[in-house]
C-alpha positions in Angstrom: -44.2 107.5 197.8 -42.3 107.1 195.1 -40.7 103.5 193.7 -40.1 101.4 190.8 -40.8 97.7 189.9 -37.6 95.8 188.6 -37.0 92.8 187.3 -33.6 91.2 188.5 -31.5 88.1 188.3 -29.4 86.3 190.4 -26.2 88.3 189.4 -27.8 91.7 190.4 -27.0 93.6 193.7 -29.7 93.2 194.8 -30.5 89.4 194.7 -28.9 88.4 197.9 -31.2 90.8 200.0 -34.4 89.6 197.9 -33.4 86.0 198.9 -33.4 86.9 203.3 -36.2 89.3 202.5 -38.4 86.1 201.5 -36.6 84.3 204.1 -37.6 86.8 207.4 -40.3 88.3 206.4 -42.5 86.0 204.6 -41.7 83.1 207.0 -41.5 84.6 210.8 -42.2 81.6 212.1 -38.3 80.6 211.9 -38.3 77.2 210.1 -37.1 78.4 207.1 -33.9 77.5 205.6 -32.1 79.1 202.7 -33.1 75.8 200.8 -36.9 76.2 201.0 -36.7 79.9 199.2 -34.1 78.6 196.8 -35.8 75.7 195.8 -35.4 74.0 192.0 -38.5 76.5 190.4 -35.3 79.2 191.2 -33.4 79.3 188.0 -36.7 79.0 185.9 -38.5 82.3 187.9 -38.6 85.7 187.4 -38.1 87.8 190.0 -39.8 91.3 190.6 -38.5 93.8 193.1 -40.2 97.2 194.1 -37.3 99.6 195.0 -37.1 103.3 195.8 -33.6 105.2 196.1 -32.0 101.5 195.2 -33.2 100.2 198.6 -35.6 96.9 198.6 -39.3 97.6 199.7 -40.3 94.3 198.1 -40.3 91.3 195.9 -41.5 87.9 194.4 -41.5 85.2 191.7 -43.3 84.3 189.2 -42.7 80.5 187.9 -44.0 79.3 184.4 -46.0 75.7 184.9 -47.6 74.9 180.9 -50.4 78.0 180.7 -50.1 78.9 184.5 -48.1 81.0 186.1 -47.2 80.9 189.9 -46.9 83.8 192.0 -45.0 83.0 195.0 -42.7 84.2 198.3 -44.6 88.0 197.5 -43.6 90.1 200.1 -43.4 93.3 201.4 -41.4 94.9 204.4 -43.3 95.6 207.1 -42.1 99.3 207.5 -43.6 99.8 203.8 -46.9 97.4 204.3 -50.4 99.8 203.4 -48.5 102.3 201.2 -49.1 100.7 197.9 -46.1 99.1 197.3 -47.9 95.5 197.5 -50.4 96.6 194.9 -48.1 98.2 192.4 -46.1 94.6 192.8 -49.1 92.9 191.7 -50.2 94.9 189.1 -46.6 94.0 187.9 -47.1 90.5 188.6 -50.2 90.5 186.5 -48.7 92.3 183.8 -45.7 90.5 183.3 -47.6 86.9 183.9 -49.9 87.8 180.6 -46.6 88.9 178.6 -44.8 85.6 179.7 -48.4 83.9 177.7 -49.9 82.9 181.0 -53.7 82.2 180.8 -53.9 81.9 184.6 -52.4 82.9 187.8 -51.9 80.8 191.1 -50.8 81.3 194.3 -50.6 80.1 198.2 -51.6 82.4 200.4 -52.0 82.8 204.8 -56.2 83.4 205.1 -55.2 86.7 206.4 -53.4 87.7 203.2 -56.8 86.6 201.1 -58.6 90.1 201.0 -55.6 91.7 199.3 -55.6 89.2 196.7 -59.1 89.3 195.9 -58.9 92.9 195.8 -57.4 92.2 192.1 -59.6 89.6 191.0 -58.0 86.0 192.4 -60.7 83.8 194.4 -60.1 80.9 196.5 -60.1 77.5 195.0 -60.5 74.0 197.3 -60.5 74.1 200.6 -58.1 75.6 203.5 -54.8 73.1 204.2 -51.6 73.5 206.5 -47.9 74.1 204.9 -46.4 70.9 206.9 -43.0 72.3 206.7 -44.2 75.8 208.2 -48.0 74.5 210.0 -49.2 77.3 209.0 -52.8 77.8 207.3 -53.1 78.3 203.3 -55.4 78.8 201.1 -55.0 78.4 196.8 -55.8 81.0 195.0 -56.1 81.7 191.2 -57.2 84.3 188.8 -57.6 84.2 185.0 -55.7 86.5 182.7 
């Protein structure tokens, strides 16, 4: 399969589908408003999309905090899950976090989602919590850079 990894802004085409992407598919559950994705770390992330013939197969954010970076609403479709598209997202993610000067990553992630995750090096740090907004399970993760 063939794709590309972009990095957009809020003026590009392609914002407004990133934004219900992270909405449906990262959150199935339902409780998500447009609020919770476009939350005040917006305007200071960068977003990452992976694309093939202009048409959205994935995305995320990375968020500067001091030294850290977070790496957050990552998600691919589910018609183009376990065809490499999440890995080529996150080798992006890694590359882009060390050229923004991050010394480490971190992310939340669902305990089903952790095997992916330390497939590139992150481990799990602290111990398993619930989102109270979604009551879902989450683990933090992190990875040096």
């Amino acid at each position: 399969m063939l794709y590309s990894v972009e990095k957009i802004d809020k003026e590009h085409e392609l914002y407004e589908p990133s934004v219900a992407m992270r909405r449906v598919e990262l959150y199935p559950v339902g409780r998500v408003t447009r609020s919770y994705i476009l939350d005040d770390q917006e305007d200071q992330s960068t977003l990452l999309v992976a694309l093939k013939n202009r048409k959205l197969l994935g995305c995320g954010r990375l968020t500067m905090q001091g030294d850290t970076v977070e790496l957050s609403h990552m998600v691919v479709g589910e018609e183009h899950r376990h065809t490499g598209v999440g890995s080529s997202l996150m080798e992006h993610f890694l590359q882009t976090s060390k050229d923004l000067g991050a010394k480490k990553i971190y992310l939340e992630v669902i305990p089903e989602a952790a095997g992916f995750f330390e497939r590139f090096g992150f481990v799990v740090v602290g111990e398993e919590k619930v989102l109270d907004l979604l009551d879902l399970p989450a683990l933090d993760m992190e990875r040096e850079l």
